[in-house]
C-alpha positions as CSV (number, residue, x, y, z in Angstrom):
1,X,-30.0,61.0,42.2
2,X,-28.1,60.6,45.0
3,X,-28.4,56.9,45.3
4,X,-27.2,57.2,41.3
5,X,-24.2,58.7,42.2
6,X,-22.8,56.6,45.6
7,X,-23.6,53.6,42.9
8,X,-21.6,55.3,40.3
9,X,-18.9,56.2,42.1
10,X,-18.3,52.9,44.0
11,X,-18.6,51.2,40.4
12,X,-15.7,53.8,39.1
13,X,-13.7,52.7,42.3
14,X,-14.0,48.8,41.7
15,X,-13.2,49.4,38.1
16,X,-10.5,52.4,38.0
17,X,-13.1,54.0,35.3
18,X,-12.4,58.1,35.7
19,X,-15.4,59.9,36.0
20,X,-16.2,63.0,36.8
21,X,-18.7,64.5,39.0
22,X,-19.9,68.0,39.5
23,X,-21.8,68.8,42.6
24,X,-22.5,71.9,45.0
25,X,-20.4,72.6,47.8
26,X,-23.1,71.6,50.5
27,X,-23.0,68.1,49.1
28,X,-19.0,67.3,50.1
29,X,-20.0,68.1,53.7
30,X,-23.6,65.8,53.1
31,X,-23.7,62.8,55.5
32,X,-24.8,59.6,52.7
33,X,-25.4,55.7,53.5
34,X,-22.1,54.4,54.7
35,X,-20.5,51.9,51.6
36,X,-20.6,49.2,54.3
37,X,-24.7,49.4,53.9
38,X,-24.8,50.3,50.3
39,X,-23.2,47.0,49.3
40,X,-25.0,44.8,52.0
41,X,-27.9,46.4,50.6
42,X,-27.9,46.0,46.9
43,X,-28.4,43.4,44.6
44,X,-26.3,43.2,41.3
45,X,-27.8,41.4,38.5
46,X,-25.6,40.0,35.5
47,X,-26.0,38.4,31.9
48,X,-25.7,34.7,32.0
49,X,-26.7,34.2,35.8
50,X,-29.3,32.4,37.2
51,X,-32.4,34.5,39.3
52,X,-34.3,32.1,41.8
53,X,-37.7,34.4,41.6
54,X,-38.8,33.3,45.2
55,X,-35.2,35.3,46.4
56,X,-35.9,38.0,43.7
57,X,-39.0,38.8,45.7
58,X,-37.8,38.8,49.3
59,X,-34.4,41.2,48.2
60,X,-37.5,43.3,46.2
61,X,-39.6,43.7,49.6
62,X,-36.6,44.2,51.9
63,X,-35.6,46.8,49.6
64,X,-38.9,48.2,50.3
65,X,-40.3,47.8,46.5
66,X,-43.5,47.5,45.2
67,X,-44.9,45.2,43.3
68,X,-46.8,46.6,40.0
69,X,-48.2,45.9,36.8
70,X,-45.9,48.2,34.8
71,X,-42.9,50.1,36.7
72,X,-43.1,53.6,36.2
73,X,-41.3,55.3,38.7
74,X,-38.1,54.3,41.2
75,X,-39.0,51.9,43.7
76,X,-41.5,49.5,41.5
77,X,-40.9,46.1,40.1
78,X,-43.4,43.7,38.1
79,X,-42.9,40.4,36.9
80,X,-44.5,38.7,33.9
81,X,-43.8,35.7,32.8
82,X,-40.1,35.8,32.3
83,X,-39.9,39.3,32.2
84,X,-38.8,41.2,35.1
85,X,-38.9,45.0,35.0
86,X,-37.2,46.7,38.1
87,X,-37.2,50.6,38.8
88,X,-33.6,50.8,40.5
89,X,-33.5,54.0,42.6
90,X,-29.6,54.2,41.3
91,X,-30.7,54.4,37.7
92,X,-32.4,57.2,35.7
93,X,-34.3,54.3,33.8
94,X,-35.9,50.7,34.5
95,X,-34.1,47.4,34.0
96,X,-36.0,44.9,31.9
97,X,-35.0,41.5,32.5
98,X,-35.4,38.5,30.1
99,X,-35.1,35.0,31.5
100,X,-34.5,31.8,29.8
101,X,-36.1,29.6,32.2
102,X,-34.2,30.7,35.6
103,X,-31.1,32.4,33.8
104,X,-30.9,36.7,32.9
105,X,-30.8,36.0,28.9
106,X,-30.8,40.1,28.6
107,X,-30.5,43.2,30.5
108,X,-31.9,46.2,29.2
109,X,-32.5,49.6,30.2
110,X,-36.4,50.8,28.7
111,X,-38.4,54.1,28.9
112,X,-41.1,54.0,31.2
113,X,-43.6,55.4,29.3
114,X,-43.0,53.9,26.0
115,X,-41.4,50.7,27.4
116,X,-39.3,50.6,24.3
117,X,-35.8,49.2,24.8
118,X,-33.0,52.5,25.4
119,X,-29.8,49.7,25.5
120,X,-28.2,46.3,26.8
121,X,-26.3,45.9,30.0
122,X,-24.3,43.4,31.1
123,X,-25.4,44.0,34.3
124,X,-28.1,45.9,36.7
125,X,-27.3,47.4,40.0
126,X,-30.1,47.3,42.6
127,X,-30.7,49.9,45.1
128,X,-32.8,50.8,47.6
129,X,-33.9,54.3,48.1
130,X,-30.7,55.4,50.2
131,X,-32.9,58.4,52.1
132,X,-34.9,56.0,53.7
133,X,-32.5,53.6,55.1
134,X,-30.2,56.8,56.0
135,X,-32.4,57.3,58.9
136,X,-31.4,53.7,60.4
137,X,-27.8,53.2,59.1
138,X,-24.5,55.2,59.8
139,X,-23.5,57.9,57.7
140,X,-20.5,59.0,56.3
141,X,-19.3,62.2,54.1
142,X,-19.7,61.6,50.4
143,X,-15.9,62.0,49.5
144,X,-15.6,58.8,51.6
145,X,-16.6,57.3,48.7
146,X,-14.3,58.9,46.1
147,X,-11.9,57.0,44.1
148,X,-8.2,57.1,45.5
149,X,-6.5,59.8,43.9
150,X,-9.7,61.7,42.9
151,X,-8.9,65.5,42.7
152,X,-11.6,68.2,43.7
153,X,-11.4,71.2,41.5
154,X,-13.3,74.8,43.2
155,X,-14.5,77.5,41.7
156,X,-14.7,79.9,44.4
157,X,-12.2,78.2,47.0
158,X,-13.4,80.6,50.0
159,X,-17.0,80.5,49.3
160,X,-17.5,76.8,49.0
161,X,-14.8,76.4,52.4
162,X,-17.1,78.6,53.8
163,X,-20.1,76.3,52.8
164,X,-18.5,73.0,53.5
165,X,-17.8,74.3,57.3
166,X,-21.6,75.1,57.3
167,X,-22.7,71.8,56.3
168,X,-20.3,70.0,58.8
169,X,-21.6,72.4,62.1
170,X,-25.3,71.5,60.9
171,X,-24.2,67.8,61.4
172,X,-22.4,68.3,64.5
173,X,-26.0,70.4,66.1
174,X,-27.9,67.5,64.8
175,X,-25.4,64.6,66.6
């Protein structure tokens, strides 16, 4: 979820979509994947370009994925024929691919389980699981990554103060 919502947001920021997020207090103090490393680190996939397999793979294994049959859960990716299926860990679903010899013909999102087709995207966003590389790469609070202009609405100002301070003494113990 949390590599879901760093993707979300940064897409909300390039695009000046509004979105709203609502979240815990703990998680505005959270240390995330700096936004320098998220975007080195993904891959974006669009409608219309071309996918050199042989690339596909290494970005697949530097992510860390693995290679299946049938994805299932975040973290897979199979290929057959010209289908790719890829479990993003920034999506709640898998991307299926078609390919027209070496060009993305279609994105769509499908259901694990029934691999039936959920809707078409023009594009995928590839992550890898965020947690993992967080223990290499610098970190940096989550409202980093908030649009400009974002406003942050409380609901017990004092208490979630309170918890934010908490969150941001944990990370200075732990530096």
């Amino acid at each position: 979820q949390r590599a879901e919502v760093l993707s979300a947001l940064m897409e909300a920021d390039k695009s000046g979509k509004k979105i709203l997020l609502v979240s815990y207090p703990e998680a505005l103090s959270e240390m995330v994947l700096n936004r320098k490393s998220l975007v080195s680190g993904s891959l974006t996939l669009q409608v219309g370009e071309r996918l050199d397999l042989d690339a596909f793979h290494e970005s697949m294994h530097r992510f860390g994925f693995e290679k299946t049959d049938f994805v299932f859960e975040p973290g897979q990716f199979a290929v057959r024929g010209f289908i790719v299926d890829i479990f993003s860990y920034a999506s709640e679903f898998p991307f299926r691919l078609e390919l027209l010899d070496d060009e993305i013909e279609s994105i769509r999102q499908v259901h694990p389980e029934t691999q039936l087709s959920i809707r078409p995207l023009e594009k995928a966003i590839i992550l890898p699981n965020v947690q993992t590389r967080m223990l290499k790469e610098e970190r940096e609070a989550l409202t980093a990554f908030l649009p400009a202009g974002s406003r942050i609405w409380l609901k017990n100002r004092e208490l979630c103060l309170s918890s934010i301070d908490r969150g941001l003494e944990k990370i200075k113990q732990i530096r």
